[in-house]
N, C-alpha and C positions, 0 to 999 in steps of 0.2 A: 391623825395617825395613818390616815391612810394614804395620804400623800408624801409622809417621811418613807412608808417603804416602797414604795413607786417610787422615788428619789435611791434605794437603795438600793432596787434593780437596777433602773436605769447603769448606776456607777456599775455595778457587776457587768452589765452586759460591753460597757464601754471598757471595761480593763481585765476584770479575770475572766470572760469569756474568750474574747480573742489577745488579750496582749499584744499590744502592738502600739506605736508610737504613731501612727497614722490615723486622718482624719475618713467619714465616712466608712467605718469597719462592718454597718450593717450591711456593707456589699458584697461581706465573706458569708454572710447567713444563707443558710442554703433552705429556700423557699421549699422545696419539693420534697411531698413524706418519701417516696419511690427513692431518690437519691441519697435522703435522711439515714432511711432504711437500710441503706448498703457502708455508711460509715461517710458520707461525700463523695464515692468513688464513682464520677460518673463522666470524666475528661472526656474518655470515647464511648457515653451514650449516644446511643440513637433513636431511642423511642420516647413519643411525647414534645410537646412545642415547650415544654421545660429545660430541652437541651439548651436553649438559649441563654440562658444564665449559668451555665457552665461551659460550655466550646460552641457558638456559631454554628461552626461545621457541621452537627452533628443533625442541622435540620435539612440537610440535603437530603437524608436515609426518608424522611418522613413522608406520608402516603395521603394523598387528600387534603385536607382542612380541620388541622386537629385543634385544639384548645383546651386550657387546664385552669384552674380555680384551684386554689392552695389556701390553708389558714392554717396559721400554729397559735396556741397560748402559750406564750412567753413567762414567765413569772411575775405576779403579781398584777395581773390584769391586764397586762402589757401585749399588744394581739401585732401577730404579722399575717398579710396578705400578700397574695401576687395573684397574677392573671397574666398567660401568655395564651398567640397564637402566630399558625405560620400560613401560608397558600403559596403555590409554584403557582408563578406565572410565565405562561409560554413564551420561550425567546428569551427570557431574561433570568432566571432562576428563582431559586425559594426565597420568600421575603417572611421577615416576620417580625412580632412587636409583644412585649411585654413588659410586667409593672412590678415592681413591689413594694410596698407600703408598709412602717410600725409606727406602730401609735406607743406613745408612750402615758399618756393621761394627761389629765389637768392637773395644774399646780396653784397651789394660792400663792399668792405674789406678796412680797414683805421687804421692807425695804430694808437697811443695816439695824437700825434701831424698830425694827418691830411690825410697824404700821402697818396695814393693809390696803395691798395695792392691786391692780388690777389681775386674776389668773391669768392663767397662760398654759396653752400647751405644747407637747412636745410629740415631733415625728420627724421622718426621715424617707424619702422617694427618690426610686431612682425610675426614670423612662428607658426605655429600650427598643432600636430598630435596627432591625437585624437582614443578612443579607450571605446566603453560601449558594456554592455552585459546585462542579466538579471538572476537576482537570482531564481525569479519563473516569472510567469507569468504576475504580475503587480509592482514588483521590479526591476527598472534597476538601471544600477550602471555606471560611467565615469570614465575617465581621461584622461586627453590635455598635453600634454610636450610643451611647447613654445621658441624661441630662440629669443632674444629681440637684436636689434640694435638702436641706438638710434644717432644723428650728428644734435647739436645744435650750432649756433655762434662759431663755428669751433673747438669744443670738441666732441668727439665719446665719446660710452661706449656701452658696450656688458649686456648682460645679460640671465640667466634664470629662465623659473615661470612655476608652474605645476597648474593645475585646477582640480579638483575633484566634484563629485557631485553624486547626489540619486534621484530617481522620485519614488514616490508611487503612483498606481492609484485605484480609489476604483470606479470600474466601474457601479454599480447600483446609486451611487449619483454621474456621471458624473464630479466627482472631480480627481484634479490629485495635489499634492504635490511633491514641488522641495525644495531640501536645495544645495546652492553651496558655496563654498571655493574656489575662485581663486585668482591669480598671490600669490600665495607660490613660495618665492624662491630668488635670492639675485644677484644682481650685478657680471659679471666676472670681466668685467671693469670698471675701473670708472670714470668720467668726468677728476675730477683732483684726488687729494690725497684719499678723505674721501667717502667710499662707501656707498651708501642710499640706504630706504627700499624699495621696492614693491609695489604699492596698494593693500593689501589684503584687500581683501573683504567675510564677510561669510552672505550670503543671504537664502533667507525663501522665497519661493511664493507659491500661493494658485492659481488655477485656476476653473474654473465651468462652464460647460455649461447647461444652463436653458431647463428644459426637452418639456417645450411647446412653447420657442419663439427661434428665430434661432440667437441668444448673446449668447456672453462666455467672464464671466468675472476674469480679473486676479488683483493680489495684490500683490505685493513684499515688502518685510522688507531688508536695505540692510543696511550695515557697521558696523555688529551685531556685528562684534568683536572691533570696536573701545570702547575706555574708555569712559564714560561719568558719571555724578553724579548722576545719579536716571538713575535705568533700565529704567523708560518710554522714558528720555529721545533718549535712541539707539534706539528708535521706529520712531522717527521726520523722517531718510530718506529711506520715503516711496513711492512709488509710486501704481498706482492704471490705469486700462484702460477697456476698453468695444468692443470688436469685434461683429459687426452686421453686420449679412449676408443677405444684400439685395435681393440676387438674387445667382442663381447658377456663375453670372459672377462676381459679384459686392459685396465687402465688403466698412462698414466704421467702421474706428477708432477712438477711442477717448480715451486721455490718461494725465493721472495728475501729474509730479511730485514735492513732496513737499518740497524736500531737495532743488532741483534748483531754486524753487520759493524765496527759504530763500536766497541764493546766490545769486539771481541777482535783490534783492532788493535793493532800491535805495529808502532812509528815510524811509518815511510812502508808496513810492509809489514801486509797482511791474506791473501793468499792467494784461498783461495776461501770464507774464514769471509763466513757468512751465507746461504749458496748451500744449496739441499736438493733432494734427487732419492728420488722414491718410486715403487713398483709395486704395485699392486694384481691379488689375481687372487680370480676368481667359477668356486665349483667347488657348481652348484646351491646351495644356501640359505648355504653357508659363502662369506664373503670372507675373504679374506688378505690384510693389507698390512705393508710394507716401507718402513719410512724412511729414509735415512743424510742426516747433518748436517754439515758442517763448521766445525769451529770453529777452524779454521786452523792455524797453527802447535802449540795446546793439542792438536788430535786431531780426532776425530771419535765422532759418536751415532749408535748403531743403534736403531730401533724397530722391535718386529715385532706386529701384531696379528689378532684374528679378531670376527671379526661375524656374525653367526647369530641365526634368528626362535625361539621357542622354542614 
């Protein structure tokens, strides 16, 4: 029984979570509760070695030697990890490397007519090494090389994808601008015979922090490069979030996304799928943060992570 709805997830997470006709889609999963938290809206983040899985660039802003540790519970047992980190090195700029990992469970193995055959299970890894500098002093610039492995229902397939990206900041309107391009790049291996694309993704966000109240709001436009019939349309997956800093310990988040909300609609009804709410807490060099997601009627995702200099 409990490997039929492990198998049920799985399918969910492979077509009505992200929809999409391309291979490797757990490389839209957005590892990080802080970004969770904000709807995805984190093109022109800059805090945390978790910028890396969303814009390169954005680890040039970073201070020190940071690192983060992520896990979500996925549905039905199904766990995602990640683990990133970044260091400037002098003379040559900020480098940095991280991971992320789902497991999807064991499966009993059966052949057409029945018999039992050996389990097997199933996951999904991508590596990442990462590398931004700055052109002057409110221009940086990325790029992430990824190695992709992928072991579903007892097919492998390898892969590679490159990430690129740009942050402008315009420091007297407390505005910062990200545009990112990621997973460029194509299958080594492939399931069976027929090789599939990438999720590419080319994203836009805007971020802003309010010069009198202690919020900083962000927006992201994403899958600007997919086709659609009317430009507006490429506009529909967006997301949108609000970071409010309570206190020197204490943030909340709040975060909207509109593409998910369209996905995990069911007739006239969605609920509160698409909606996200996160807490952050600062206990000297350690953060803790909190994510929870809803995906309406399907359930809901917990994220919990930590952040630390080393």
């Amino acid at each position: 029984m409990i490997s039929i709805l492990r198998i049920s997830a799985l399918l969910i997470i492979l077509s009505v979570t992200i929809y999409s006709q391309n291979t490797y889609e757990f490389l839209r999963i957005d590892p990080s509760p802080r970004s969770a938290a904000l709807g995805g809206s984190f093109t022109s983040g800059s805090d945390g070695s978790d910028v890396l899985f969303h814009n390169p660039a954005g680890m040039y802003s970073l201070q020190n030697t940071p690192v983060s540790f992520n896990f979500m519970k996925y549905l039905l047992d199904i766990n995602f990890v990640s683990l990133s980190g970044s260091k400037e090195i002098p003379g040559v700029g900020r480098m940095g490397a991280a991971v992320k990992y789902v497991n999807y469970g064991t499966f009993t193995g059966a052949d057409e007519f029945g018999n039992k055959l050996e389990d097997y299970g199933a996951g999904e890894l991508a590596a990442i090494i990462g590398y931004s500098n700055r052109i002057d002093e409110n221009f940086y610039y990325g790029a992430g090389v990824k190695f992709i492995y992928s072991s579903l229902a007892g097919y492998s397939s390898t892969g590679v994808g490159l990430d690129l990206g740009v942050q402008y900041n315009i420091p007297s309107e407390l505005i910062t601008i990200g545009v990112s391009l990621t997973n460029l790049g194509t299958q080594i291996s492939s399931y069976v015979n027929t090789k599939e694309e990438l999720p590419l993704d080319l994203s836009v966000g805007f971020s802003k922090r309010l010069a009198h109240i202690p919020l900083k709001i962000y927006l992201d436009f994403h899958k600007l490069n997919q086709k659609a019939e009317a430009i507006s349309d490429r506009l529909n997956s967006f997301s949108v979030g609000g970071e409010f800093r309570l206190s020197e310990a204490f943030t909340l988040r709040l975060g909207y996304d509109n593409e998910k909300r369209k996905e995990l609609k069911i007739g006239d009804f969605a609920g509160l799928a698409g909606f996200n709410l996160g807490l952050g807490l600062k206990i000297k060099t350690y953060n803790f943060d909190y994510a929870y997601s809803s995906w309406g009627e399907i359930g809901s995702l917990h994220r919990i992570g930590l952040n630390t200099e080393l």
